[in-house]
C-alpha positions as CSV (number, residue, x, y, z in Angstrom):
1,X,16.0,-11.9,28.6
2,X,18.0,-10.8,25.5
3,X,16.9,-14.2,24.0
4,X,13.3,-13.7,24.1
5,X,13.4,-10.5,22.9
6,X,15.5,-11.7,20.1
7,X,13.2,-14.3,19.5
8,X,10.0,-11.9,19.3
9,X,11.7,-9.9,17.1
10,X,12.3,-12.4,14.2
11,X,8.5,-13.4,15.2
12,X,7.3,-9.7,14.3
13,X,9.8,-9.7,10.9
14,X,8.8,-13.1,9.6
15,X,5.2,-12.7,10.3
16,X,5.6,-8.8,8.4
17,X,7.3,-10.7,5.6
18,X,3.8,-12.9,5.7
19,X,1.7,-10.2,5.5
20,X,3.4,-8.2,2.8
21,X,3.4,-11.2,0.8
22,X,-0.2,-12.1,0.9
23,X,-0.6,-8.6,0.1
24,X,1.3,-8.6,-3.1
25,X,-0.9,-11.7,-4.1
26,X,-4.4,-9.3,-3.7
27,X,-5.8,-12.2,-1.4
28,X,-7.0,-8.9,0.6
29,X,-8.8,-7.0,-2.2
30,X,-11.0,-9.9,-3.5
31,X,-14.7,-9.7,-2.2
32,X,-15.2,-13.2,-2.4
33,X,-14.6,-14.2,1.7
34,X,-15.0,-18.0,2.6
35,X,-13.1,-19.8,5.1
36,X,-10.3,-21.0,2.2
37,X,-9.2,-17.7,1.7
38,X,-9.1,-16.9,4.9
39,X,-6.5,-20.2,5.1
40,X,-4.9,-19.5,2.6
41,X,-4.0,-15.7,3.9
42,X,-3.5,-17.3,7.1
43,X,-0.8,-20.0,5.7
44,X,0.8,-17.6,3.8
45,X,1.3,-15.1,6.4
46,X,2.5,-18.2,8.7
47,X,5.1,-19.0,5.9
48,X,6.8,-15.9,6.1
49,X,10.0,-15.6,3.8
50,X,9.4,-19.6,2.4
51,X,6.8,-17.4,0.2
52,X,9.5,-15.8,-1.9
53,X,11.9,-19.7,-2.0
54,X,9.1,-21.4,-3.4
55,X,6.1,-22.2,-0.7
56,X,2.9,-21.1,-2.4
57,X,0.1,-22.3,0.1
58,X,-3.3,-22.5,-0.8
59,X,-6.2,-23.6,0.7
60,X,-9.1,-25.0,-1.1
61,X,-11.5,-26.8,0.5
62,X,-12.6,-25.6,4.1
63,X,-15.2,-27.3,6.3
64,X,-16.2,-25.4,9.4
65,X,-17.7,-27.4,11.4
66,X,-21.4,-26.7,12.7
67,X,-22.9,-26.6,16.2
68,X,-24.3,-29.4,17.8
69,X,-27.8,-29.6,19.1
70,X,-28.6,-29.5,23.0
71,X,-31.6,-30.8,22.9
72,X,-33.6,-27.7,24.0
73,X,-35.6,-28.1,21.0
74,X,-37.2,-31.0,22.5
75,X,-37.1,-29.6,25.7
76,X,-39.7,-26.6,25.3
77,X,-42.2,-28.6,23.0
């Protein structure tokens, strides 16, 4: 029991150290929103402290992918 709760602790502080480091790079206060920034705020949160030894993730080029047809289309005609 002590282990998970150890283990959800450094969670919660590596993920903070994330956040507060995405924050000091202004990803947050840009009004430009595609899907790389939101990878790239979402890698850098995930890197945690590795932001401040180095790890500088960016994402650049994102492809969402697009919803298939089902056919209704040539259904109601």
């Amino acid at each position: 029991m002590r282990t998970g709760r150890f283990l959800g602790t450094i969670a919660l502080i590596w993920l903070s150290i994330g956040i507060f480091a995405a924050w000091q790079r202004d990803y947050f206060h840009g009004s430009d929103t595609t899907c790389a920034t939101a990878g790239t705020i979402a890698l850098t949160t995930l890197a945690g402290p590795l932001n401040y030894l180095g790890a500088n993730p960016v994402v650049t080029d994102c492809h969402i992918p697009q919803p298939s047809s089902s056919g209704r289309d040539e259904l109601v005609s």
